[in-house]
N, C-alpha and C positions, 0 to 999 in steps of 0.2 A: 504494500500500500504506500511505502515511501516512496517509490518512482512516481506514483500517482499525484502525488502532491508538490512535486518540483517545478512542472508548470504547467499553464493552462494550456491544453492539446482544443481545447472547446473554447477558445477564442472569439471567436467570429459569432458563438452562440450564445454563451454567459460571458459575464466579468469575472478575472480573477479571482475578487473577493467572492464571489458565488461559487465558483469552483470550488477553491479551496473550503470554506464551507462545508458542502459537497461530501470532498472528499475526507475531512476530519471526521463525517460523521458513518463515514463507508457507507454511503447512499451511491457511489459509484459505480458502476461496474468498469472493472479493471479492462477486461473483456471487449466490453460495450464501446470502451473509448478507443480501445485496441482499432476495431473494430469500423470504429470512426475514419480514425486516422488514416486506416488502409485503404479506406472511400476515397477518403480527400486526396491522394497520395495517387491515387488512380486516376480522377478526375482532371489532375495534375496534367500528369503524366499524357494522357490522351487527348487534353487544350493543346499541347505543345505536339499532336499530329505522331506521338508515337502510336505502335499496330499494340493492339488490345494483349495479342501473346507476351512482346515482349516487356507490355508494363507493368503483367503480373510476372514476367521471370525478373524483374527488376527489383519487383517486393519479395519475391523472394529470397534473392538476396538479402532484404533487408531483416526481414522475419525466417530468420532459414528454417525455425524449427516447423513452419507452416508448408505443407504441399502446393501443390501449382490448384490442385481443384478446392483445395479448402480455400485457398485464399481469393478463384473464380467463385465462388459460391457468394462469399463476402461481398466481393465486387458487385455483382449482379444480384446478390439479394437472392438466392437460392436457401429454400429452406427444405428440410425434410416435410414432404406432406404425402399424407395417406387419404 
């Protein structure tokens, strides 16, 4: 939870003070924000005209412990549904 609280990764969304907040109170998900960022990271990445494959083999890099489909999934908003 201490990475969580070093900076505002939800910026654009809350204020700091809100965040931290937030995250003092572990009303965050670690996860969640994870999760965010690899959106934004995406969205990023394919403004600047790179091909969708290699903007997720780019976050992979970044998240290595993450797969190429899990972090497609993320991307695209892939859930398990039955």
């Amino acid at each position: 939870m201490q990475a969580i609280l070093t900076s505002n990764p939800l910026s654009e969304l809350i204020s700091s003070d809100v965040y931290t907040l937030l995250a003092k109170h572990e009303l965050l998900s670690e996860k969640g924000v994870r999760d965010y960022r690899i959106r934004a990271r995406f969205r990023s990445l394919r403004e600047r005209e790179v091909p969708a494959y290699e903007a997720i083999e780019e976050l992979r890099l970044e998240y290595a412990y993450l797969q190429f489909d899990t972090i497609r999934k993320i991307v695209y908003g892939l859930r398990n549904r039955k």
